[in-house]
N, CA, C and O atoms as a DFTB+ gen file, in Angstrom:
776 C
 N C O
     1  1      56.003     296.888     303.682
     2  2      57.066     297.855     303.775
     3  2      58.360     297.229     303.243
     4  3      58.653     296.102     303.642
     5  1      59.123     297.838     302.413
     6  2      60.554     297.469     302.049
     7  2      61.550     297.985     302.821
     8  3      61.388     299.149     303.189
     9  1      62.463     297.462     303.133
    10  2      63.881     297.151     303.675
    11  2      65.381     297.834     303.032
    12  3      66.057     297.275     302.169
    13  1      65.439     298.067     303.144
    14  2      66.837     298.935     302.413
    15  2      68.169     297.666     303.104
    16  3      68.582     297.386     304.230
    17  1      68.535     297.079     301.362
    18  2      69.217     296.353     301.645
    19  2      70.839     296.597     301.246
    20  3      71.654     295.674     301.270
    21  1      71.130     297.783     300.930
    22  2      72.131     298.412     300.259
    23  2      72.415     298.046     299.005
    24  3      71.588     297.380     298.381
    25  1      73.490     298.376     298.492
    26  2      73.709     297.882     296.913
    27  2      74.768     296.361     297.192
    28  3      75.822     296.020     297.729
    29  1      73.376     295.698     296.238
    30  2      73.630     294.233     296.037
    31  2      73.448     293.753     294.738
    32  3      72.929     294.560     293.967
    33  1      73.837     292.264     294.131
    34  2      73.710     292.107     292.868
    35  2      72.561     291.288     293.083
    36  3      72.622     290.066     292.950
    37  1      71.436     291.935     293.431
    38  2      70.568     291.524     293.233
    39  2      69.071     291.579     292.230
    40  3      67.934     291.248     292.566
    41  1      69.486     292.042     291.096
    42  2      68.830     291.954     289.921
    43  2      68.361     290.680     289.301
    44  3      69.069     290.246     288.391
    45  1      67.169     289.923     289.666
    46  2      66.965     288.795     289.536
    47  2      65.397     288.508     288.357
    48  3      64.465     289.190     287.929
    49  1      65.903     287.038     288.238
    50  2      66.785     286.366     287.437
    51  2      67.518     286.669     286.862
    52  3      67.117     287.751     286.432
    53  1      68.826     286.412     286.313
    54  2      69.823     286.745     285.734
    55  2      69.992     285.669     285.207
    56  3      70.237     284.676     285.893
    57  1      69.914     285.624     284.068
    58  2      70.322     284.635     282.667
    59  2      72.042     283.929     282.950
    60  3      73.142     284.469     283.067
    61  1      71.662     282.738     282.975
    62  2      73.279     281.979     282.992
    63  2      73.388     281.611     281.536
    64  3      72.464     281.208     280.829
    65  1      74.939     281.849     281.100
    66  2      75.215     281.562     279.867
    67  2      76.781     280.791     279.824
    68  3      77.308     280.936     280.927
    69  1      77.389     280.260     279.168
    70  2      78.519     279.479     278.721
    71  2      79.556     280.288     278.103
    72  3      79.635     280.073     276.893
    73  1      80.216     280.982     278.461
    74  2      81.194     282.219     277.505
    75  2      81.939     280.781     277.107
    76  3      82.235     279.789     277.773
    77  1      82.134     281.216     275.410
    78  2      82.991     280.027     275.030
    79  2      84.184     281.016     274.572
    80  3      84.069     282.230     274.406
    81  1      84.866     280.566     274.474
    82  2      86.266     280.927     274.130
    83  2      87.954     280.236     273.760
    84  3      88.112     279.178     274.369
    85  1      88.917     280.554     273.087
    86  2      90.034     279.484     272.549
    87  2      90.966     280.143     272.960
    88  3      91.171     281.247     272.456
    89  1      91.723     279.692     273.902
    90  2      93.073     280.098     274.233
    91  2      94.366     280.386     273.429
    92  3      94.076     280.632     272.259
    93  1      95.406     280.425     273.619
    94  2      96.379     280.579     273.031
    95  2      97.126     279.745     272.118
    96  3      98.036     279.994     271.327
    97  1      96.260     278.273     272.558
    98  2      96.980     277.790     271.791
    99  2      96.301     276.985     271.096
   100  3      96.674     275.909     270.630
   101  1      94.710     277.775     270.962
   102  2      93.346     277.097     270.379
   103  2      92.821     275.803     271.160
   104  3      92.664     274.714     270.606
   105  1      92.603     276.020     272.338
   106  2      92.017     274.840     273.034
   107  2      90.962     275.850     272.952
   108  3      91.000     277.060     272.733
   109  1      89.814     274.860     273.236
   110  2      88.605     275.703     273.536
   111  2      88.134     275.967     275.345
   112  3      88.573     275.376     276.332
   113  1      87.553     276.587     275.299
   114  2      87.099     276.700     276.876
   115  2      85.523     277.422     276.872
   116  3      84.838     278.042     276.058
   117  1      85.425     277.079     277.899
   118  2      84.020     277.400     278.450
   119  2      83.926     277.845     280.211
   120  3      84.147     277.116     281.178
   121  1      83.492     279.391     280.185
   122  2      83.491     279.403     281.757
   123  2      81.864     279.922     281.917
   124  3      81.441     280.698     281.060
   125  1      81.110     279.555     282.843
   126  2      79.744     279.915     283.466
   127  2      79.528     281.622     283.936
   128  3      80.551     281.898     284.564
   129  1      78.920     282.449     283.902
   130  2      78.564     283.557     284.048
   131  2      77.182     283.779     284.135
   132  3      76.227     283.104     283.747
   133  1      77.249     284.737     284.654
   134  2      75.485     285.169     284.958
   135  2      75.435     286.449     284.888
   136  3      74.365     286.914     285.281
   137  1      76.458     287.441     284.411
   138  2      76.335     289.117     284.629
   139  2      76.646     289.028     283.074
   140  3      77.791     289.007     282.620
   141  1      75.347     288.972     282.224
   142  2      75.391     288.611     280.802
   143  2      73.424     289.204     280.913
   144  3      72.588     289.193     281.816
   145  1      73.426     289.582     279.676
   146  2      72.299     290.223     279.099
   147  2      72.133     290.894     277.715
   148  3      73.140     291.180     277.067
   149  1      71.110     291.109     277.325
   150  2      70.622     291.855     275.975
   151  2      71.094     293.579     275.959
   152  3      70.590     294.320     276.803
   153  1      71.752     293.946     275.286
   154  2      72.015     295.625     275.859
   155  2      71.727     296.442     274.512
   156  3      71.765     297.666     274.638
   157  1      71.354     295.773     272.841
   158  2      70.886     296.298     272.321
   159  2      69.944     295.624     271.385
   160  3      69.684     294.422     271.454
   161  1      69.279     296.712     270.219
   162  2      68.279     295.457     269.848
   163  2      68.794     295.886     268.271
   164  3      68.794     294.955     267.466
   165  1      69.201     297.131     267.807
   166  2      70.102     297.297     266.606
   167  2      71.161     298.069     266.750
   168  3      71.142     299.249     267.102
   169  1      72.286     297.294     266.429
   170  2      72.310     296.356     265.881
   171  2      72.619     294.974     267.077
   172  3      73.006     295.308     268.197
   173  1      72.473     293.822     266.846
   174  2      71.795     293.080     268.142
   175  2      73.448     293.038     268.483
   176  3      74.471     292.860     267.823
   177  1      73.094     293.323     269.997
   178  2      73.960     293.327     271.151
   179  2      74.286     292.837     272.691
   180  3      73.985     293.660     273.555
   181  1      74.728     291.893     273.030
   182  2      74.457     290.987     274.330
   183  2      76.296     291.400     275.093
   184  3      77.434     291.558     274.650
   185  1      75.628     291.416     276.383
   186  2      77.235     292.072     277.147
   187  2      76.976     290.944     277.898
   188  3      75.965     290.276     278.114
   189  1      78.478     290.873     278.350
   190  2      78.949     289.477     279.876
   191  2      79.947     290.152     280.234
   192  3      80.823     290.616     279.504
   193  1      79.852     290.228     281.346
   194  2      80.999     290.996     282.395
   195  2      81.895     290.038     283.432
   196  3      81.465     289.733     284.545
   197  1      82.901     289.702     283.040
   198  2      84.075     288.811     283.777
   199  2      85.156     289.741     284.678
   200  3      85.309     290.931     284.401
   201  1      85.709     289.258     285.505
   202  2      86.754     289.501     285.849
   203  2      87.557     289.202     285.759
   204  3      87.775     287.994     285.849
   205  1      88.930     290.451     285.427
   206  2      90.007     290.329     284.809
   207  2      90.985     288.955     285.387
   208  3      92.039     288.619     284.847
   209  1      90.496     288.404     286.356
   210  2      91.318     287.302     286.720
   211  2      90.785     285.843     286.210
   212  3      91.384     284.770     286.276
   213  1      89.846     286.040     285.829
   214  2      89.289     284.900     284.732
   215  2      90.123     284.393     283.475
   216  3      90.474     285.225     282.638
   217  1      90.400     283.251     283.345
   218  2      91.231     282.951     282.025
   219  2      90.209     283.336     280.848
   220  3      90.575     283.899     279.817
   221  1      89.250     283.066     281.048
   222  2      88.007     283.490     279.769
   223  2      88.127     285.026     279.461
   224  3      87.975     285.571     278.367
   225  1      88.451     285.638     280.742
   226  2      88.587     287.175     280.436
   227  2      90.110     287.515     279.459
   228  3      89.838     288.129     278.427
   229  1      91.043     287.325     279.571
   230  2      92.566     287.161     279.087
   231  2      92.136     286.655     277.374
   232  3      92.643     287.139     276.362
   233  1      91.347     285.843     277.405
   234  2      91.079     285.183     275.942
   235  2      89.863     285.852     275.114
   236  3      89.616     285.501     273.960
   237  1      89.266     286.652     275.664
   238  2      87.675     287.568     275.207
   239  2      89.305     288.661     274.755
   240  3      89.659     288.683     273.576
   241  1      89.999     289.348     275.674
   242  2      90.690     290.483     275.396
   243  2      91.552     290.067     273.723
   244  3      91.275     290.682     272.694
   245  1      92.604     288.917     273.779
   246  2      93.217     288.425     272.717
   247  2      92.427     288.503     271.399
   248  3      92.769     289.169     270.422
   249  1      91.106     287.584     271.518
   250  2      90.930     287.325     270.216
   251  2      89.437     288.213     269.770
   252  3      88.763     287.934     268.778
   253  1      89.124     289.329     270.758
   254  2      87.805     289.948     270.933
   255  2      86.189     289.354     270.351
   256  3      85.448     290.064     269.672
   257  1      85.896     288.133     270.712
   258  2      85.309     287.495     270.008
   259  2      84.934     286.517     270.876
   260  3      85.873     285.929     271.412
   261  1      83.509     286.068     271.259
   262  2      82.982     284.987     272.053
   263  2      81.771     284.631     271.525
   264  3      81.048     285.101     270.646
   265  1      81.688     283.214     272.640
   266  2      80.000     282.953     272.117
   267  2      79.325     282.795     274.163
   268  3      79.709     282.603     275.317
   269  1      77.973     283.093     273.197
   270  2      76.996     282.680     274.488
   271  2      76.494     282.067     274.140
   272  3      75.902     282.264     273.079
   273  1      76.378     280.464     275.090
   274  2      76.093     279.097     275.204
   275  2      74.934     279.023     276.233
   276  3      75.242     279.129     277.420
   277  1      73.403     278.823     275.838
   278  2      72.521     279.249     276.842
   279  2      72.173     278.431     277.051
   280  3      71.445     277.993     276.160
   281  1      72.382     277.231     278.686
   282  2      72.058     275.739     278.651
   283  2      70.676     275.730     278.959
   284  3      70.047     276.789     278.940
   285  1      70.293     274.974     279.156
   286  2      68.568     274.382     279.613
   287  2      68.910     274.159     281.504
   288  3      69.972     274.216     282.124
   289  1      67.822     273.958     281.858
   290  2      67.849     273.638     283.425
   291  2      68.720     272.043     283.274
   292  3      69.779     271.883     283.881
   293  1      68.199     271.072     282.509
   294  2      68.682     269.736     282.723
   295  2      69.896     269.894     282.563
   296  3      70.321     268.739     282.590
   297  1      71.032     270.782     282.362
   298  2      72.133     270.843     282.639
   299  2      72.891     271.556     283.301
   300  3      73.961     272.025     282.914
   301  1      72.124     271.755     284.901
   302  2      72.727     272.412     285.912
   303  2      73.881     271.997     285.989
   304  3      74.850     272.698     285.698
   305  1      73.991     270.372     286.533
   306  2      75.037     270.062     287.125
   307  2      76.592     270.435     285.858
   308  3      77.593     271.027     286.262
   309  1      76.486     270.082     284.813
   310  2      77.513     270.429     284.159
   311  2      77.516     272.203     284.083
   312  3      78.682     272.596     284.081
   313  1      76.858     272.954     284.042
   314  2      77.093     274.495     283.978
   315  2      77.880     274.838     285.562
   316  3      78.814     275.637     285.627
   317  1      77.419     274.211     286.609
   318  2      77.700     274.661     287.920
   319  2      79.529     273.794     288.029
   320  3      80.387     274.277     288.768
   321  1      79.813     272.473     287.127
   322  2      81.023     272.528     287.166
   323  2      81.933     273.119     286.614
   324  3      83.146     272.970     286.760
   325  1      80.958     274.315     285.484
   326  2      82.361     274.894     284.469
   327  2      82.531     276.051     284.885
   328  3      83.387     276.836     284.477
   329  1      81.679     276.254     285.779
   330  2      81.720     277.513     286.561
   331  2      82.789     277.310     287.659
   332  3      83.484     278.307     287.858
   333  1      83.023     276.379     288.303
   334  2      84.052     275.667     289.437
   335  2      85.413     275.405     289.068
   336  3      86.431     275.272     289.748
   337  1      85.194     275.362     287.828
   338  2      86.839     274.836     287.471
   339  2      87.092     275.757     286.624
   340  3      86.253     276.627     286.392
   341  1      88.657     275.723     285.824
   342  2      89.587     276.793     285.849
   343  2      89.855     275.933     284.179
   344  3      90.178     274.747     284.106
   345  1      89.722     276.479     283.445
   346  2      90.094     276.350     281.930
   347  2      91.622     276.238     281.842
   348  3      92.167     275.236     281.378
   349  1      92.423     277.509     282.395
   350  2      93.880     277.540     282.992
   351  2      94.876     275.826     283.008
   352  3      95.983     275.617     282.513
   353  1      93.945     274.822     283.780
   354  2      94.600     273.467     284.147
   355  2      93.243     272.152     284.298
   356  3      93.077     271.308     285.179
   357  1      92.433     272.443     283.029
   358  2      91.542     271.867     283.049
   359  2      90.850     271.919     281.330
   360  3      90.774     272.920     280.618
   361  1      90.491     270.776     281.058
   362  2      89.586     270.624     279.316
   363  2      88.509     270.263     280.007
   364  3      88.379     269.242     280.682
   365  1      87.445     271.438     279.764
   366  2      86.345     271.275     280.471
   367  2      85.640     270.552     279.572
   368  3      85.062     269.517     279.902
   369  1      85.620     271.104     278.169
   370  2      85.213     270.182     277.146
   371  2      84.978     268.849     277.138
   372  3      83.864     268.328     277.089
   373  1      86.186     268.210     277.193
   374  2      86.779     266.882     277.557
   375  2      85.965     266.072     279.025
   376  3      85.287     265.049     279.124
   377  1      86.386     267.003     279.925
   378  2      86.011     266.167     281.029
   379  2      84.366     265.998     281.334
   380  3      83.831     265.226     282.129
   381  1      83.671     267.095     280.326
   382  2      82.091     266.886     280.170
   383  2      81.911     265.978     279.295
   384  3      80.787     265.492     279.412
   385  1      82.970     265.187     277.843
   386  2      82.231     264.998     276.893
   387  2      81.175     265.442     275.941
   388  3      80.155     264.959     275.449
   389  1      82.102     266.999     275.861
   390  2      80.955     267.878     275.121
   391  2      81.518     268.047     273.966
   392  3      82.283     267.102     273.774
   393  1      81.523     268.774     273.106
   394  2      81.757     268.809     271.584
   395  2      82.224     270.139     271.635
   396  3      81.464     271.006     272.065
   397  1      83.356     270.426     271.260
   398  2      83.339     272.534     270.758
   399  2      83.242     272.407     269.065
   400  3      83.898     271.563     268.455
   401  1      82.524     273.162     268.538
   402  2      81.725     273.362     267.483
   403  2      82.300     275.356     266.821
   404  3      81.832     276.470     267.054
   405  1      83.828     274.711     265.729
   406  2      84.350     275.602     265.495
   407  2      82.918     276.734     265.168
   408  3      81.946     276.291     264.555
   409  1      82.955     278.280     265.685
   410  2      82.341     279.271     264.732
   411  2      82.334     279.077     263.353
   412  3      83.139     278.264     262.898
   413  1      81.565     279.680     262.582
   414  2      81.930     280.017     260.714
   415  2      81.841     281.654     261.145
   416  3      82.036     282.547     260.320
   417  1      81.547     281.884     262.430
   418  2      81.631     283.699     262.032
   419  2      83.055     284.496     263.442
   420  3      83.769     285.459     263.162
   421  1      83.083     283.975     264.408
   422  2      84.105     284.003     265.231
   423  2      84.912     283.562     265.568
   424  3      84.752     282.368     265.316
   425  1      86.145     283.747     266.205
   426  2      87.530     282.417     266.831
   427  2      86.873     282.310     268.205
   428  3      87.449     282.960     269.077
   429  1      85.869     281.679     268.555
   430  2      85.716     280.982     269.473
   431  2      84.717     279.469     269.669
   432  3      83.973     279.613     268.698
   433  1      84.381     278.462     270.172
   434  2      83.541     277.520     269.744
   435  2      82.204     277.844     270.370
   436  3      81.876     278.798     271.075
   437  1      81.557     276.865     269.958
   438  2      80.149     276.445     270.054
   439  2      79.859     275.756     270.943
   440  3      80.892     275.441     271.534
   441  1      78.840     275.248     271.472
   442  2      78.954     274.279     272.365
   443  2      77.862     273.425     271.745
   444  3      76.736     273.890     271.573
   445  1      78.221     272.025     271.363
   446  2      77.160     271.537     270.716
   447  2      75.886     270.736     271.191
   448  3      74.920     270.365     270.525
   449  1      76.153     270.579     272.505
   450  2      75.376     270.119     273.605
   451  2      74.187     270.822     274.354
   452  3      73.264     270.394     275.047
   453  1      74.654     272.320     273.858
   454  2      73.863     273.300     274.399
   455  2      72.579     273.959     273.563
   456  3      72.640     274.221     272.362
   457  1      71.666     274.134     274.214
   458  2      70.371     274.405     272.803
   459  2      70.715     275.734     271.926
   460  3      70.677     275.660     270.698
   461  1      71.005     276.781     272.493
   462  2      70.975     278.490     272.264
   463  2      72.305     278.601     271.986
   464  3      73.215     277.929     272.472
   465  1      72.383     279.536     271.131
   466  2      74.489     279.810     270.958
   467  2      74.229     281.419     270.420
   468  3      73.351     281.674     269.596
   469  1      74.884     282.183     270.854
   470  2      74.952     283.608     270.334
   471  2      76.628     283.343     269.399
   472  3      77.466     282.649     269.975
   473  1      76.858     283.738     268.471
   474  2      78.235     284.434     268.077
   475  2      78.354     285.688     267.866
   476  3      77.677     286.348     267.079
   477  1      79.435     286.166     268.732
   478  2      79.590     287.654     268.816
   479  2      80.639     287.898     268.426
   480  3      81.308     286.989     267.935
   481  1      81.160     289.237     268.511
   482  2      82.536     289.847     267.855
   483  2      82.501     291.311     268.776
   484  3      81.593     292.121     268.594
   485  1      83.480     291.526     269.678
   486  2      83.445     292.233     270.701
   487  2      83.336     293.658     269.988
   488  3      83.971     293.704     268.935
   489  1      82.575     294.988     270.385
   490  2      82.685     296.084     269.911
   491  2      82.931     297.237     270.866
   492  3      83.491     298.287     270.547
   493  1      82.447     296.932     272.098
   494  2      82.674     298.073     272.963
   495  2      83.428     297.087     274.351
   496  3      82.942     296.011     274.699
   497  1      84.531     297.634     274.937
   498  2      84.926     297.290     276.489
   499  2      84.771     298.241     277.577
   500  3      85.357     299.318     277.471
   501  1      83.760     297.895     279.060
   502  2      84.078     299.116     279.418
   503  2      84.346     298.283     280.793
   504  3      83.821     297.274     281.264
   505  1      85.212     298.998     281.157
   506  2      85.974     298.737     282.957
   507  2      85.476     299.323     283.293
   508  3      85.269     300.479     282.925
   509  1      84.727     298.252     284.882
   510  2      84.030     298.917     285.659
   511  2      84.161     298.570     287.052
   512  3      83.346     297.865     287.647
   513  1      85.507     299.225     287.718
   514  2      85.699     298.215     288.897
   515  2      86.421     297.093     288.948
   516  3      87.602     296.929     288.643
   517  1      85.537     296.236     289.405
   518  2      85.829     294.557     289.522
   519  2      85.513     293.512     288.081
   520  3      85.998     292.387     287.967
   521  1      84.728     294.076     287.191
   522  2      84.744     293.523     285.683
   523  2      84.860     294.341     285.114
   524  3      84.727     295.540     285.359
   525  1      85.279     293.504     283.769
   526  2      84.766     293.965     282.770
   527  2      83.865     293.631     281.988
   528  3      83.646     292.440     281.763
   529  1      83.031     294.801     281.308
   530  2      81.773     294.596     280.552
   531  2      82.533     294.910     278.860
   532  3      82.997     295.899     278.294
   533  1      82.226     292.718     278.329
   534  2      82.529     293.212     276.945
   535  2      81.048     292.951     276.228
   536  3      80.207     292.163     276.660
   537  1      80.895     293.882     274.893
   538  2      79.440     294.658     274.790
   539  2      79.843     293.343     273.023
   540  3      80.961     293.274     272.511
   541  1      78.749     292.637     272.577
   542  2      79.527     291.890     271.872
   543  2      78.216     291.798     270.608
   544  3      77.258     291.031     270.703
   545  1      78.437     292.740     269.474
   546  2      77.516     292.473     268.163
   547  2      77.273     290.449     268.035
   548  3      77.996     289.453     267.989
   549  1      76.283     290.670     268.029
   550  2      75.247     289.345     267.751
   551  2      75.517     289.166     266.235
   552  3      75.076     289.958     265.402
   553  1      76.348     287.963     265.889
   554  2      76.413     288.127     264.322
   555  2      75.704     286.782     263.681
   556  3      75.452     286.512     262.507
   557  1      75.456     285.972     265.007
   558  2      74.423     285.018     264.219
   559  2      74.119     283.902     265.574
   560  3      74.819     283.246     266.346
   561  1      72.948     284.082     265.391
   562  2      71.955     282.914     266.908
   563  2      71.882     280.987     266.393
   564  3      71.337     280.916     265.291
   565  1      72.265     279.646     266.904
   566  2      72.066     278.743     266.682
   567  2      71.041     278.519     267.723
   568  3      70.994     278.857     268.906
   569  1      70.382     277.981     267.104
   570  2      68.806     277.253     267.794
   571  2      68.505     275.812     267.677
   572  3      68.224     275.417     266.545
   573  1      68.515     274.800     268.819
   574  2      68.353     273.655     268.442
   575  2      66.670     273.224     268.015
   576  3      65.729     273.389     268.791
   577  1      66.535     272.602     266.517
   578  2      65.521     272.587     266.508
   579  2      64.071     271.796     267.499
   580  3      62.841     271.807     267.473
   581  1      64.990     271.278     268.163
   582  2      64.159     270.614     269.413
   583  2      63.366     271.121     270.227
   584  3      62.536     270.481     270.871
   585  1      63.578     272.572     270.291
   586  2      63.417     273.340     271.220
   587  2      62.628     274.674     270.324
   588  3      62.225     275.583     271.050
   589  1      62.495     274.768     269.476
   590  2      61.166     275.223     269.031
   591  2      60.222     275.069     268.798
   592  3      60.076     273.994     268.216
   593  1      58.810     275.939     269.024
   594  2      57.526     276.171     268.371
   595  2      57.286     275.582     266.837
   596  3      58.300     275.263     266.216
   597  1      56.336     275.463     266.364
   598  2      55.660     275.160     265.118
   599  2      56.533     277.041     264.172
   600  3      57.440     277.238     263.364
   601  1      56.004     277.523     264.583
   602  2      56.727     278.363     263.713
   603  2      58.219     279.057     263.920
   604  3      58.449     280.260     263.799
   605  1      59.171     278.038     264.257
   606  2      60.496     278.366     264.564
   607  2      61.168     279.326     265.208
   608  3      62.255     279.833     264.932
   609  1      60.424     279.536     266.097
   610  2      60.517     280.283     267.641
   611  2      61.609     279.300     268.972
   612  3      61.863     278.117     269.197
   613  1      61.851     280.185     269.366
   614  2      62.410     279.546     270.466
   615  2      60.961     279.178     271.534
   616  3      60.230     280.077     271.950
   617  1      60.765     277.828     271.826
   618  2      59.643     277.143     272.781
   619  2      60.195     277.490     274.274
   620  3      61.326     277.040     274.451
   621  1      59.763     278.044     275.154
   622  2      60.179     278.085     276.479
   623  2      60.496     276.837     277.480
   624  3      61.432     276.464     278.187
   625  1      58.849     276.297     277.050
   626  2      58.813     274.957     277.540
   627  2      60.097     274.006     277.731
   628  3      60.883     273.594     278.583
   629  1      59.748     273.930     276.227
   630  2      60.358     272.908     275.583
   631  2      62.287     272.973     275.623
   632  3      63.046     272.048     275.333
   633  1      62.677     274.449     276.099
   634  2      63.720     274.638     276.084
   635  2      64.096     274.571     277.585
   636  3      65.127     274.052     278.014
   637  1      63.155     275.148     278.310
   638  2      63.556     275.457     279.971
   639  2      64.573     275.705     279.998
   640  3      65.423     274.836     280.192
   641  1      65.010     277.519     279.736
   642  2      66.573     278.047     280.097
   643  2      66.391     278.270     281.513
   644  3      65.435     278.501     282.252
   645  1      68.038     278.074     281.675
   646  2      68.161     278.593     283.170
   647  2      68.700     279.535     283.565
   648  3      69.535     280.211     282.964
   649  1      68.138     279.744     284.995
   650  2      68.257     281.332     285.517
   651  2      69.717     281.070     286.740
   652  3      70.290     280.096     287.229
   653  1      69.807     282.248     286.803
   654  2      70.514     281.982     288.151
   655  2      70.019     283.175     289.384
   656  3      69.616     284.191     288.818
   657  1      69.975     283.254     290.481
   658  2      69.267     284.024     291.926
   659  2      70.576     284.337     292.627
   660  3      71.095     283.415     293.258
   661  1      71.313     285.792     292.591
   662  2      72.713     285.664     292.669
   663  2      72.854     285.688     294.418
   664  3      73.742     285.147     295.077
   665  1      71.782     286.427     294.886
   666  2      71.788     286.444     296.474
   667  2      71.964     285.456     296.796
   668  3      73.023     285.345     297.414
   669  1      71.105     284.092     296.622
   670  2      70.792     282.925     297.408
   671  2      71.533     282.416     296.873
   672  3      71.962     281.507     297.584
   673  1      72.106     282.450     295.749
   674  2      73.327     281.241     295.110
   675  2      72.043     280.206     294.827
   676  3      71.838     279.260     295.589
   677  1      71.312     280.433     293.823
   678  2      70.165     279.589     293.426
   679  2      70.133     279.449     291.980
   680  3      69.962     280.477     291.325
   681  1      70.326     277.906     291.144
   682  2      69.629     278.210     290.021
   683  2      68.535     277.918     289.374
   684  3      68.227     276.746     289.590
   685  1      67.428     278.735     288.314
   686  2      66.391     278.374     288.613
   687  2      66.129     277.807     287.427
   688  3      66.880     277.984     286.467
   689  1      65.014     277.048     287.359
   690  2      64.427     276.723     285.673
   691  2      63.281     277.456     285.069
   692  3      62.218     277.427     285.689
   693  1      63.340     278.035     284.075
   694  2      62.358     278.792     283.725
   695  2      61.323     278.434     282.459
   696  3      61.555     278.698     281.279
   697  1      60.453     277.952     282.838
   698  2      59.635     276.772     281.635
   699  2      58.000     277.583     281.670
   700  3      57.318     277.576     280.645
   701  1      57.575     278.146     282.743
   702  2      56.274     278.579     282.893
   703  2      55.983     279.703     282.247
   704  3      56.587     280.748     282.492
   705  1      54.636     279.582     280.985
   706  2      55.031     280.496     280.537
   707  2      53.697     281.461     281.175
   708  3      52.785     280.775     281.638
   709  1      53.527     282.768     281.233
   710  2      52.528     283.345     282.438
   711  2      51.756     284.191     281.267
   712  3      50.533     284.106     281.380
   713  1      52.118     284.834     280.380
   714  2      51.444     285.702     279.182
   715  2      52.406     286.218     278.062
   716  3      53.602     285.953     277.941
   717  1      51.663     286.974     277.308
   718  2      52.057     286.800     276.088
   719  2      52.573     288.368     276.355
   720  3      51.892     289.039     277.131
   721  1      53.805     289.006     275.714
   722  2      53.623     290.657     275.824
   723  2      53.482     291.140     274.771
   724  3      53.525     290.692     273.625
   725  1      53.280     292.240     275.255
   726  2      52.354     293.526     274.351
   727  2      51.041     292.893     274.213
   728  3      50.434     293.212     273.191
   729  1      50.483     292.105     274.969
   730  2      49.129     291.507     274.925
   731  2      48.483     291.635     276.257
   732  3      47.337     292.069     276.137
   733  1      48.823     291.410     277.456
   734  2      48.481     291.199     278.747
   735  2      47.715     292.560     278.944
   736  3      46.620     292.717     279.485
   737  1      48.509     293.474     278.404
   738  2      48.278     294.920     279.355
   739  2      47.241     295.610     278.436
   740  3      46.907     296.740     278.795
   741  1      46.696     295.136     277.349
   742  2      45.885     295.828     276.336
   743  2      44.560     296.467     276.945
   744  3      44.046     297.574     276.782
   745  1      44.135     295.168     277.838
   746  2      42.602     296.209     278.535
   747  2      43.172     297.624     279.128
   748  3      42.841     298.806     279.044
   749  1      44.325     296.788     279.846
   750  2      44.230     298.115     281.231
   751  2      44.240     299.498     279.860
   752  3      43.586     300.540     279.904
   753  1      45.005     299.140     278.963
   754  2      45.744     300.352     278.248
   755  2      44.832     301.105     277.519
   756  3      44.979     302.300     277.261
   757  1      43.563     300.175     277.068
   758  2      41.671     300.506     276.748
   759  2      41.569     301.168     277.962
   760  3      41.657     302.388     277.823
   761  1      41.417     300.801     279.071
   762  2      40.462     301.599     279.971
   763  2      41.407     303.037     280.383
   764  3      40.785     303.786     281.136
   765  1      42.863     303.546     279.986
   766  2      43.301     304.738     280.618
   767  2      42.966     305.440     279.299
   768  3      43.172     306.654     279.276
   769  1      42.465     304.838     278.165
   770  2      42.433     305.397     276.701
   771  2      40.975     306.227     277.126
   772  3      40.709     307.360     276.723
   773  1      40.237     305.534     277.886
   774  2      38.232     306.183     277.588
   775  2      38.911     307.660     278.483
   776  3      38.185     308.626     278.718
C-alpha cells in the first residue's frame, strides 16, 4: 500500500550538474544543482532551475548563457563544496584547483576537470515560484575521451555520473548498467502483438 506523502521534491534520481557561469567582471563560477534535466530532444534542450538569490542565477539572467558540468561520483566531495559556498566571496575554481575552460560557443566556462560539459545559450525563462527555470539550447556536448565506449558513446561505467536523492540529502553513483532500451521490453511487446 502507498502513503500519501504530499507534494515533495521527490522525483528521484535527479541528475547533479555544475552550472558554470562568469560574473561581472568575468571571473568564472560554478554553483551545484540538481533541478536540471533534458526538456527537449529538437532542438536539444536541458533546463536548471535556481533561485533568484543565487549569484549563478543574477549571472545566467546577464549574460543568458551557461554550461552543464556533469561530474562523476569520484568527485562528490568537490561538487558538495561548490554547492556550500557562495561564488559572491569565494573562487571556487581556485580553491578546487580546477581549470575554467573559456566556451568557443558561450560567455560562460567549462570545467576542465569534469568529464560531460553541455554549452547552452538560454532560450526560454519561466518563473515559477521559488525558481527559476532557464530552458537552455544545447549548442555543443564535450566528452572526455576516457569515459567512452569503443564506439564513442558516453561509457556509464567508466564515467559513473552522479545522482543526487533530494529527500534524504543523498548522493548517489550511478555505474550499473541493468539493460539496454528499446530492447528489454521487446518480448513482452511480441506477446501483446499475438
Amino acid at each position: 500500500m502507498k502513503k500519501s506523502l504530499g507534494p515533495k521534491t521527490l522525483l528521484c534520481p535527479t541528475p547533479v550538474v555544475l552550472v558554470g557561469t562568469y560574473d561581472q567582471a568575468g571571473k568564472p563560477n560554478l554553483m551545484t544543482a540538481a533541478w536540471a534535466g533534458i526538456c527537449c530532444s529538437k532542438p536539444v534542450c536541458v533546463n536548471v532551475s535556481l533561485r533568484a538569490a543565487t549569484y549563478s542565477h543574477r549571472q545566467i539572467v546577464r549574460n543568458q548563457t551557461f554550461t552543464l558540468n556533469v561530474p562523476s561520483a569520484a568527485q562528490v566531495r568537490e561538487v558538495d563544496f561548490v554547492g556550500m559556498a557562495s561564488g559572491r566571496d569565494r573562487d571556487k575554481f581556485a580553491e578546487l584547483g580546477w581549470s575554467a575552460v573559456p566556451s568557443e560557443l558561450v560567455n560562460a566556462p567549462l570545467v576542465a576537470e569534469v568529464p560531460l560539459c553541455l554549452e547552452c545559450k538560454v532560450v526560454v525563462t519561466n518563473e515559477l515560484g521559488l525558481h527559476t527555470q532557464f530552458v537552455g539550447e544545447v549548442l555543443d556536448v564535450k566528452l572526455e575521451e576516457a569515459v567512452m565506449d569503443q564506439a564513442g558513446n558516453l561509457d556509464p561505467v567508466k564515467f559513473e555520473p552522479l545522482a543526487y536523492l533530494p529527500d534524504a540529502k543523498l548522493y548517489l553513483g550511478l555505474s550499473r548498467v541493468v539493460g539496454g532500451g528499446f530492447e528489454l521490453g521487446k518480448e513482452l511487446l511480441a506477446k501483446k502483438a499475438l
